[in-house]
C-alpha positions in Angstrom: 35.3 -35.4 -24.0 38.0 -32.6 -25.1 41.5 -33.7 -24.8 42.9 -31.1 -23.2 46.6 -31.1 -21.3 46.4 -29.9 -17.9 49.7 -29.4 -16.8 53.3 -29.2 -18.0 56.6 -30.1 -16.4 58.0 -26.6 -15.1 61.2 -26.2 -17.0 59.4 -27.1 -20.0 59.6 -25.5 -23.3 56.5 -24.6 -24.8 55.3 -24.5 -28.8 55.3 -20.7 -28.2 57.6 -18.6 -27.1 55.5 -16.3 -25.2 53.2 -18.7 -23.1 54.2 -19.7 -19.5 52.9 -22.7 -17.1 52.2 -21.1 -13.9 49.3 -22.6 -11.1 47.6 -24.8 -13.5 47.2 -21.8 -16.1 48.5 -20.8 -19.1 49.0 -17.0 -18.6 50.1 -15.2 -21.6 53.0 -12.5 -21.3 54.3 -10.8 -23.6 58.2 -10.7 -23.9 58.9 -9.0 -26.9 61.2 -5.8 -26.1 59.3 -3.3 -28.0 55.4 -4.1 -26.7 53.2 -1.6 -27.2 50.9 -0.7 -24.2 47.6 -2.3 -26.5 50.0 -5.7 -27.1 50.3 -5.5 -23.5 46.9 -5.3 -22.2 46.0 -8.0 -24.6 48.6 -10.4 -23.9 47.7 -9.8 -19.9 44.1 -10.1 -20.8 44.1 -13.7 -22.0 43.8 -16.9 -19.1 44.2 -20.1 -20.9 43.7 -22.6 -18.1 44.3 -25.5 -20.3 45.3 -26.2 -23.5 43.6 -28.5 -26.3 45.5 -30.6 -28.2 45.0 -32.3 -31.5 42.9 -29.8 -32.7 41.6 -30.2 -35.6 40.7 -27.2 -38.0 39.0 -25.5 -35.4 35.7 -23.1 -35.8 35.4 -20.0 -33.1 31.9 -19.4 -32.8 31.0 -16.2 -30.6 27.9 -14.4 -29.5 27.7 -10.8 -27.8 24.5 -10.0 -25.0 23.2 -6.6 -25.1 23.3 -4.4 -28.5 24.1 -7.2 -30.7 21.8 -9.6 -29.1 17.7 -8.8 -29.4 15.8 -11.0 -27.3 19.0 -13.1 -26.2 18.6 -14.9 -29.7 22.6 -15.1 -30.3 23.9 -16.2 -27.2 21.3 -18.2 -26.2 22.1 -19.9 -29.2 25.8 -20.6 -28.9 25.1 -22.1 -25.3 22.6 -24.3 -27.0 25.0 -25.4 -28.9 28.0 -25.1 -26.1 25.2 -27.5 -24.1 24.6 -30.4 -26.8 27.8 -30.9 -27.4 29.1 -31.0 -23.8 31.7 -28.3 -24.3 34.4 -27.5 -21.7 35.8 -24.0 -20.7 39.3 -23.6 -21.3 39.8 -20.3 -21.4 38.5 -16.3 -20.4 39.7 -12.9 -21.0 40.0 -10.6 -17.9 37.5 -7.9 -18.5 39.5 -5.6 -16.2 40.2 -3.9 -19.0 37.5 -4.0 -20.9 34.2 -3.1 -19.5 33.0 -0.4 -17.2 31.5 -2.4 -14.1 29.2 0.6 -13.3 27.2 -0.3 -16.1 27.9 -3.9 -16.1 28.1 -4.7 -12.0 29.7 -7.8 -11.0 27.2 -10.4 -9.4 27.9 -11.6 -5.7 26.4 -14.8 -4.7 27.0 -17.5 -1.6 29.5 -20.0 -2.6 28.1 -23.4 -3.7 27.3 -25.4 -0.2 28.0 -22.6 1.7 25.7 -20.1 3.6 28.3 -17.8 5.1 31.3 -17.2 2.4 30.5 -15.4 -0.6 32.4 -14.6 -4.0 32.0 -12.4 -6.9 31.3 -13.4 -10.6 32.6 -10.8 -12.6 31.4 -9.7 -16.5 33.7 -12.4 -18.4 34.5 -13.5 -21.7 34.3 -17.3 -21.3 35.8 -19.5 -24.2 34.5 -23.5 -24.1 36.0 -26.4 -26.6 33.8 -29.6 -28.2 36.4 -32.2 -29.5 33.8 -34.3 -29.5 33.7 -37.2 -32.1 30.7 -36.4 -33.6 31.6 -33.4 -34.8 33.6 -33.3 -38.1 35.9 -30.1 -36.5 36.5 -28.8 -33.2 34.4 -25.8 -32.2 35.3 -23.7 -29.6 32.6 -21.1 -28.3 32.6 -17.5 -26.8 30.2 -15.6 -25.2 30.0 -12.1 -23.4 28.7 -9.3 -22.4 29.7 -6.6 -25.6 32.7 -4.6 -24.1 32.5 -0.9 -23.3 36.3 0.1 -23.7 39.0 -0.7 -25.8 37.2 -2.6 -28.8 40.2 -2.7 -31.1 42.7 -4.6 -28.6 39.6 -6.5 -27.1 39.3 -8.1 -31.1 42.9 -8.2 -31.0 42.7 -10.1 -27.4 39.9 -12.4 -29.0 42.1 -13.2 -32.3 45.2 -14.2 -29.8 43.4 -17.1 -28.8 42.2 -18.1 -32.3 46.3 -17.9 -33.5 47.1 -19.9 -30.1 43.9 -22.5 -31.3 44.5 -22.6 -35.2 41.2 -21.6 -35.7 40.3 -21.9 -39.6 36.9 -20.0 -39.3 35.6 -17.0 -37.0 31.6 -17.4 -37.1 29.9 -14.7 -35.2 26.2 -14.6 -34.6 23.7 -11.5 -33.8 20.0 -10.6 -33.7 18.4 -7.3 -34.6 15.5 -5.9 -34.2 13.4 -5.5 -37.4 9.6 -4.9 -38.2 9.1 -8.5 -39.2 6.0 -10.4 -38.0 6.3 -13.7 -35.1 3.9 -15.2 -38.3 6.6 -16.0 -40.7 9.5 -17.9 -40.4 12.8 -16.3 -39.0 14.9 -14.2 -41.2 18.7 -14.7 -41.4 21.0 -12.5 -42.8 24.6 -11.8 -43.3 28.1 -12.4 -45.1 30.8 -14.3 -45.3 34.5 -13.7 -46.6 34.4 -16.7 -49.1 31.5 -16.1 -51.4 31.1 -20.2 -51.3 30.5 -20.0 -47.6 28.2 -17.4 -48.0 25.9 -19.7 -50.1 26.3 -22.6 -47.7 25.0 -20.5 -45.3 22.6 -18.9 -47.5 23.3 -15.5 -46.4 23.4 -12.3 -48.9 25.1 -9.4 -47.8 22.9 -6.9 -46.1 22.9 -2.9 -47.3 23.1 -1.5 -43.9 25.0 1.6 -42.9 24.6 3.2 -39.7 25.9 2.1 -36.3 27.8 -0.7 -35.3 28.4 -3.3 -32.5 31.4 -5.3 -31.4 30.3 -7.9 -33.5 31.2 -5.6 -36.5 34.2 -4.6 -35.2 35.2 -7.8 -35.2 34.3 -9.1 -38.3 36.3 -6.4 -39.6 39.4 -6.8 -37.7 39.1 -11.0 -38.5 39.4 -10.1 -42.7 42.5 -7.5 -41.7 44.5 -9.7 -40.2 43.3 -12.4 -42.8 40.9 -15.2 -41.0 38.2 -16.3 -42.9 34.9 -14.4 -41.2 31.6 -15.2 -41.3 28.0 -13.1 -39.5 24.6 -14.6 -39.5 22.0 -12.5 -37.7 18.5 -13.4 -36.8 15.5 -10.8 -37.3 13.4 -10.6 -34.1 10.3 -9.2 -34.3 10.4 -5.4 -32.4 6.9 -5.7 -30.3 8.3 -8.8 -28.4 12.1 -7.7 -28.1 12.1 -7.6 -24.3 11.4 -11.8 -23.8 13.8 -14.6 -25.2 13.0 -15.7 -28.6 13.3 -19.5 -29.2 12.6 -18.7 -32.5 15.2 -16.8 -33.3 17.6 -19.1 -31.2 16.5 -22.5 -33.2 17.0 -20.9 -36.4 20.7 -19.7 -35.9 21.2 -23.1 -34.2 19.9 -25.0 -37.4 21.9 -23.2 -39.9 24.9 -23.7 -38.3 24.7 -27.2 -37.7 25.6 -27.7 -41.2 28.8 -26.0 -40.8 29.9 -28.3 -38.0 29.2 -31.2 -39.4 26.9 -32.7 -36.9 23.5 -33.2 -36.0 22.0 -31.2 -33.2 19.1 -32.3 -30.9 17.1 -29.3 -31.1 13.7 -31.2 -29.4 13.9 -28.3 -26.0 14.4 -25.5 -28.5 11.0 -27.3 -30.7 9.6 -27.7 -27.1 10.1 -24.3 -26.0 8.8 -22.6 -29.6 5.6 -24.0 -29.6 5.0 -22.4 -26.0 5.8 -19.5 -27.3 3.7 -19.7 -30.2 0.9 -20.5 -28.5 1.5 -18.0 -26.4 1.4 -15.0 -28.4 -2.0 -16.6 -30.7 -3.6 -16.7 -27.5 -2.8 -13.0 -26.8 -3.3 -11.8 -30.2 -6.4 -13.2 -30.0 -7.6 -11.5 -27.2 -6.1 -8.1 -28.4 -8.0 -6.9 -31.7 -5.1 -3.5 -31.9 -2.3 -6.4 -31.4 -4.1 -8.1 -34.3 -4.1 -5.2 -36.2 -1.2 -4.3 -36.2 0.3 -7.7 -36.9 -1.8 -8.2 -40.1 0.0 -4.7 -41.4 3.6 -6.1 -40.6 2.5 -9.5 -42.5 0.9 -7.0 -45.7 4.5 -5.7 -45.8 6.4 -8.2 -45.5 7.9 -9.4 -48.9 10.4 -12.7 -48.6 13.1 -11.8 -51.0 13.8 -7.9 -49.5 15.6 -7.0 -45.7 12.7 -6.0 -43.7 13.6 -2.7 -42.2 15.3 -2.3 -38.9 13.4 -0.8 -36.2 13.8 2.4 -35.4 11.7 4.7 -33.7 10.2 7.8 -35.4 11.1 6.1 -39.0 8.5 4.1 -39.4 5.0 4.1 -41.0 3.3 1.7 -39.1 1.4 2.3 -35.9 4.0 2.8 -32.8 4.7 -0.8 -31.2 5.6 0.8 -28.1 1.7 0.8 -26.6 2.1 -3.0 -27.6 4.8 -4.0 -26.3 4.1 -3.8 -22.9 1.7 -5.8 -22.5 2.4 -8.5 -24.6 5.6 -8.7 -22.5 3.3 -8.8 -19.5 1.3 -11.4 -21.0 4.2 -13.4 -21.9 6.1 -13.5 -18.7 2.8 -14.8 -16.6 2.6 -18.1 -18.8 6.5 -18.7 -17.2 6.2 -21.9 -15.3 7.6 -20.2 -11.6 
């Protein structure tokens, strides 16, 4: 279980100067006289509600839904992980600030036991800690919904806590869509700051230019300010981006395991990939164009090169679009209800 301090003595002084007890939290102020307005939003932004101690060397793993997240590969995978090892939230960032609730609306649901009172669950970044003994270092996880405003103090937000946790290691995961077939095994990519990290994750650096997500962002703004960064990103298959891939999930799950130090009960995600597989044979089966089409990806596909990214218009295959319907249709019927 996390050791975790849950209250201090009011009148206390704190190992920071800028942190302040109040109702069971930790709410960070800033009280420097020359603040900027972004220093401020991010020092608001931040709710500890209870602080770890004995920490010890500390990796911050995090995992964005939408743009950076095909087929809910990424964050599906940091709960999985957040799950085994019986992590506890400690902390959130407001998302006042941060995301535009029009496109991502708050949730409103009955209180639990209750059929009359109601409350709102808003778009959050929530932030969970595993001290657990098993693991050779602490890891503390975040997952969210990728921001809409304000990226560069939202980073700066998310870097606070990793200062405030002595964090040695910022890991961020991601899944993209690529023209890779559901046949092979799952592709990983990505980088690392140390080149020895890299090749314990087994990464090489990608040649991608184009857009970016918050996950980029951030990996940029952890080597500015001079934490050690690392990004390992899944390749989903496009013609099945709409359902959750446990494929993608147990892969990013099994090469981070390493990292931690620990081994990971992965038997639900084993469980849950052989469904899936079975799933899809039956349908491509039934389907000679689905067949087709997945024979041309697998003719393409060489091991040592980055399949290419899926994009529509650019490619010289048949469109997937006509496809991926009804696989999806398919897919979502074998759902136990």
């Amino acid at each position: 279980m996390p050791r975790i301090c849950r209250s201090s003595p009011r009148g206390s002084k704190l190992a920071h100067p800028t942190c302040a007890w109040g109702d069971g939290q930790l709410a960070v102020r800033a009280r420097l006289p020359h603040t900027t307005s972004r220093e401020s939003i991010r020092m608001d932004a931040l709710k500890i509600h209870s602080r770890p101690e004995g920490l010890r060397r500390p990796i911050l793993i995090m995992a964005f839904g939408g743009w950076n997240d095909a087929a809910e590969s990424a964050t599906n995978a940091v709960r999985y992980l957040g799950t085994s090892f019986r992590a506890e939230k400690f902390a959130e960032i407001d998302p006042e600030e941060f995301y535009h609730f029009g496109l991502s609306r708050p949730y409103v649901r009955f209180k639990p036991g209750s059929e009359t009172e109601r409350e709102i669950t808003w778009p959050a970044t929530e932030f969970s800690i595993s001290q657990a003994s098993a693991l050779a270092r602490d890891v503390i996880m975040g997952v969210a919904i990728e921001p809409h405003l304000r990226w560069k103090t939202y980073c700066g937000t998310v870097l606070e806590l990793a200062r405030r946790c002595e964090v040695t290691l910022v890991l961020t995961l991601g899944a993209l869509l690529a023209e890779v077939p559901h046949t092979r095994p799952v592709r990983l990519s990505g980088s690392a700051s140390d080149p020895e990290l890299a090749v314990r994750l087994g990464v090489r650096p990608t040649k991608y230019e184009g857009p970016t997500g918050i996950v980029g962002v951030l990996n940029t703004i952890c080597k500015e300010q001079g934490f050690a960064t690392a990004s390992l990103w899944a390749n989903v298959p496009h013609y099945i981006s709409g359902i959750e891939n446990p494929r993608a999930t147990l892969a990013l799950v099994q090469r981070v395991a390493p990292l931690l130090g620990a081994t990971v009960d992965v038997g639900d995600l084993e469980q849950a990939v052989k469904q899936f597989d079975a799933n899809l044979k039956e349908i491509v089966a039934q389907n000679t164009k689905i067949a087709n089409y997945i024979k041309k990806l697998e003719a393409r596909d060489v091991p040592d090169e980055a399949p290419p990214a899926a994009q529509a218009g650019q490619s010289d295959l048949p469109p997937a679009s006509q496809l991926v319907a009804e696989i999806e249709q398919f897919l979502r019927q074998q759902r136990p209800e």
